[in-house]
N, C-alpha and C positions, 0 to 999 in steps of 0.2 A: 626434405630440407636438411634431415641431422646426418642423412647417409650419402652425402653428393659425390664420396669416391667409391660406391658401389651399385651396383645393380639393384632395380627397387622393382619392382611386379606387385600385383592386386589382385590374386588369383580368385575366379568366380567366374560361376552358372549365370548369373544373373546380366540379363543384355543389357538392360536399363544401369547398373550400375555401374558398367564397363563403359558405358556411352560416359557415364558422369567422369568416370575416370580420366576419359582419354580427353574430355574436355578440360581436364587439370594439365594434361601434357602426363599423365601415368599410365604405363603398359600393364596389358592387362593380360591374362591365361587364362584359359578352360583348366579344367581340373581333368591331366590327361588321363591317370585309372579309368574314368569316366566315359572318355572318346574314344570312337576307333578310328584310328590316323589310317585305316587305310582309303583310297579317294574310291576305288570302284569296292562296292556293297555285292557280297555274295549273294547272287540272285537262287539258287538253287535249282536254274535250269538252262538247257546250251538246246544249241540247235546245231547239227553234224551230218554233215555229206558223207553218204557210205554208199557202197556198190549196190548195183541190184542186186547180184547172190547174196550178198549180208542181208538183206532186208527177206527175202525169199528165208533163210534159213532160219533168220530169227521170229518170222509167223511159222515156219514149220517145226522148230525145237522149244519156241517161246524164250529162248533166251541166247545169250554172243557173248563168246568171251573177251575180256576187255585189253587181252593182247593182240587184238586186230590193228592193222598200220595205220587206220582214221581213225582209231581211238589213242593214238600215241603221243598227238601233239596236244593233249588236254588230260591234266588233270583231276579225272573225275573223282568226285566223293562220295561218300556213301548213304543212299536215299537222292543223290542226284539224280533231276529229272533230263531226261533225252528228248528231242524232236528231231527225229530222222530221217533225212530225206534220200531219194535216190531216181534222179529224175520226175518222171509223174508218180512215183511212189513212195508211202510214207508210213511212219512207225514212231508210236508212244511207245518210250522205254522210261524204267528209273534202273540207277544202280544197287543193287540188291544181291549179298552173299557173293559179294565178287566179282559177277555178271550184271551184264544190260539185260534183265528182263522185262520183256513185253507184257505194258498195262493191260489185266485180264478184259475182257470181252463186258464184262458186269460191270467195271468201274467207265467203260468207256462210251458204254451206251445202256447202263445200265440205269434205276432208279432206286431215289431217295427219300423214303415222302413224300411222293408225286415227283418229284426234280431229279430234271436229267441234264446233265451239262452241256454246253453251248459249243464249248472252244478247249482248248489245249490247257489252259492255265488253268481251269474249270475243273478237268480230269485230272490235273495232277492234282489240284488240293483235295480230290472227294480221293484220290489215292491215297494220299497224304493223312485223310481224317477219317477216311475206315478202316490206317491199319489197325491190327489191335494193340493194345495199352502196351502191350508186355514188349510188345517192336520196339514202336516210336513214340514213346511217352507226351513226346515234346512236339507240337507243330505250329510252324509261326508263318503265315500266311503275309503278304506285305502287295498292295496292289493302291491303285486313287479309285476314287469310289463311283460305283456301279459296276464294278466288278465281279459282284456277286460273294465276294467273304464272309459276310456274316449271314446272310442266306445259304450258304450252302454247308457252312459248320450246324446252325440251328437244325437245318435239314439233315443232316447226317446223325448230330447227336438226337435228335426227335426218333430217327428209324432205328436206332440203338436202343434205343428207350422201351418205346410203344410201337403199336401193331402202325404200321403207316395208313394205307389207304384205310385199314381198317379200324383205326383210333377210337372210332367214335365210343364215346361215354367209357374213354380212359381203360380198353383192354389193355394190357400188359403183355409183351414176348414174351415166351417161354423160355425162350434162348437170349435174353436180353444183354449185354455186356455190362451198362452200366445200370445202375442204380436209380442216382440223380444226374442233373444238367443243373450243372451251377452254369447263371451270365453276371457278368460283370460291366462293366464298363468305366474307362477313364473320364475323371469328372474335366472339366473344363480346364481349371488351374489344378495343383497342389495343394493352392490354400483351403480350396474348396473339400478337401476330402472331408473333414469332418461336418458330417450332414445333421447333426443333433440339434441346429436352429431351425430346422425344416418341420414343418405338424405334420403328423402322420407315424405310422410305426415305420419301420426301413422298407416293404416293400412301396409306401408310399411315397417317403423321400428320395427314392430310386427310380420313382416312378416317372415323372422326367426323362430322366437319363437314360434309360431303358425302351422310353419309347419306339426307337426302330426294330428293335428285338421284338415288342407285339405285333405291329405292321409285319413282320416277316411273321411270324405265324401265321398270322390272317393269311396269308400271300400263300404260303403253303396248306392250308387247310384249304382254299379255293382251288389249288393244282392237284390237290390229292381229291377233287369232284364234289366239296360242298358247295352248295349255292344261298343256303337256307343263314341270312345274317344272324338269325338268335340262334341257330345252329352252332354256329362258326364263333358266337361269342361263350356259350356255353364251354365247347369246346376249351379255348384259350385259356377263358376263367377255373376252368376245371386243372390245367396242367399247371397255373401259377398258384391257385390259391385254395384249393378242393383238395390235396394228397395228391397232385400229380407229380413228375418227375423233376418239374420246372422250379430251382430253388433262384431268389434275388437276393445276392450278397454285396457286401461294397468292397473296393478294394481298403478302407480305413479297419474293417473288424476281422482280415482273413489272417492276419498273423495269429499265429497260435491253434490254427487249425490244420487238423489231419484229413485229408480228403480224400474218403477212399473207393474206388470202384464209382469214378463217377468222371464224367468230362466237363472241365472247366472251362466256359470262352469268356474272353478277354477282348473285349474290343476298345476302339480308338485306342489300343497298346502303343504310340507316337509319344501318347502324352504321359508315359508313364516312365519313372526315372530308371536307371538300371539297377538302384537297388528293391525297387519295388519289383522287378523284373525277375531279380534274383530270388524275394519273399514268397513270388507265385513258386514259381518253380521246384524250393523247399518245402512247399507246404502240399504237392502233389504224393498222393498215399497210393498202397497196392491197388493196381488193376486201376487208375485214373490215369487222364489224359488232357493234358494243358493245351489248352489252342490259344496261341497270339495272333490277332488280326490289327491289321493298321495300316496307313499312309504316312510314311517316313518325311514328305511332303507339304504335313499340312498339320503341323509342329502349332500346339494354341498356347504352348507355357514359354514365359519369357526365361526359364530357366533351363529351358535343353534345345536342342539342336537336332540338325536331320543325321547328326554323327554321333549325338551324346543322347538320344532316346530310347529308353528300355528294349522296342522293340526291336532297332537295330542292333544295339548291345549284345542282346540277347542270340540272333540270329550270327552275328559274325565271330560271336564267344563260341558257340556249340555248331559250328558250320563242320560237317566231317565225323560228327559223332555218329555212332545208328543207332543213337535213341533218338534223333532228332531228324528233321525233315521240313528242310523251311521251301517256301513257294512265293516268287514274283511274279504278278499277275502286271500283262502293259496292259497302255491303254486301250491300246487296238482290242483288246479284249471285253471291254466295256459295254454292259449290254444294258445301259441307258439312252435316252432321250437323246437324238443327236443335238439338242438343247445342251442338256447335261454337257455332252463331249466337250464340246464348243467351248462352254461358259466355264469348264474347267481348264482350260488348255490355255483360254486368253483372258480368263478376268483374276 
């Protein structure tokens, strides 16, 4: 009303008070640092028609160089995933020191924990999440769920960890990479982060939140051949709360810490702001390894967007770097309940 000969905006995250706003007849803004204005989201992987001889040569050298004429019309980058086809012939590649090299024979049919990958999007994340630290620091997984992301980060970090099929009663690798396995997870809102009206000490007030993270153990302790339920709880209990590998931190108390020689996963990362995105990322120490998992689709804070959430941020800020290595999982990939597919796709 005092400025009617200039332009007036209301800039804000907030959906609800954008709504109030524009019910005044006032324009409102995203706060653009925060968004990526670009419309299509770097998926981190293509699919490319190549000759038979290129696919011949690239099972027989394991690797193509990426001056070939069907690699010309794409700019690939680097940790980018390949799916290559060549008539009835086909070839997992990522881009790697220059070249399309061919995913080794262990990541493609390989195990983790008992778990072995299903599909395409499958083997690039388990490529993705056993490189070592010193690679790909950074790995942001982005799929809708039954996809397998946090099952197969838990799996991968578990065979890092501890002996796999051999786990029982918490032997340790020799050759271990990391240390601990920090999980996290995004609480519902933001406002929720501070869990201090919860009873319990933190692995309690986490414990909630955390629950599909036990469900997947259970899950993997069954595929690695236990059958025995007080086995399989022993087990679990022993890697969270016995001196196992298995640390539960929140995302309110990780500022200010140095994490090091350990891999951190981060799920429902959707709901997590890009500066909170940025705090993980800075607080990754030598020899650790950050994993972002989430559905950019299924946004629970009235304060971000499928363009303004950490875990896109994050993925479209560091796209091209080789410390980092993100992976879109479709849904055709989904190895749930044709229930599930269904009721995600139409309700």
């Amino acid at each position: 009303d005092q400025n009617t000969d200039k332009k007036v905006a209301l800039i804000t995250n907030d959906f609800l008070m954008s709504l109030d706003a524009q019910a005044l007849g006032i324009e409102t803004q995203e706060y653009r640092n925060d968004k990526i204005e670009s419309e299509e989201m770097y998926s981190g992987r293509r699919t490319i028609e190549i000759s038979a001889d290129a696919i011949s040569q690239l099972y027989r050298d394991h690797v193509l160089p990426l001056d070939q004429e069907f690699f010309m019309d794409y700019s690939l980058m680097p940790n980018e995933f390949l799916e290559l086809h060549a008539g009835t012939s086909s070839a997992l590649a990522w881009v790697r020191n220059g070249m399309a090299e061919l995913l080794p024979e262990e990541i493609v049919n390989g195990t983790y924990f008992g778990l072995t990958a299903r599909n395409a999007g499958q083997r690039f994340a388990i490529a993705a999440l056993q490189a070592p630290a010193e690679d790909i620091p950074l790995v942001i997984i982005k799929g809708p769920a039954g996809c397998g992301k946090t099952l197969l980060a838990e799996a991968v970090g578990l065979d890092k960890t501890y002996v796999g099929t051999e786990f029982f009663r918490g032997k340790r690798r020799e050759d271990e990479e990391y240390r601990n396995l920090y999980i996290t997870r995004s609480n519902t809102l933001p406002e929720s982060e501070n869990l201090g009206f919860l009873k319990g000490d933190l692995e309690e007030k986490m414990g909630p939140l955390l629950a599909p993270f036990y469900d997947n153990m259970e899950t993997l302790m069954r595929i690695g051949g236990e059958s025995d339920p007080q086995q399989i709880q022993y087990q679990v209990d022993y890697l969270i709360d016995d001196g196992g590998p298995v640390k539960i931190v929140s995302l309110a108390y990780i500022r200010g810490r140095s994490l090091d020689k350990s891999m951190i996963i981060v799920d429902e990362a959707q709901n997590i702001t890009p500066k909170q995105a940025k705090t993980l990322a800075t607080r990754v120490g030598e020899g650790s390894k950050l994993i972002l998992l989430g559905d950019p689709e299924q946004i629970d804070s009235p304060r971000l967007t499928a363009r303004s959430n950490g875990l896109v941020y994050a993925a479209e800020k560091m796209k091209g770097d080789e410390l980092c290595a993100v992976v879109t999982m479709y849904e055709k990939e989904c190895v749930r309940s044709e229930l599930s597919k269904r009721a995600a796709k139409k309700m």
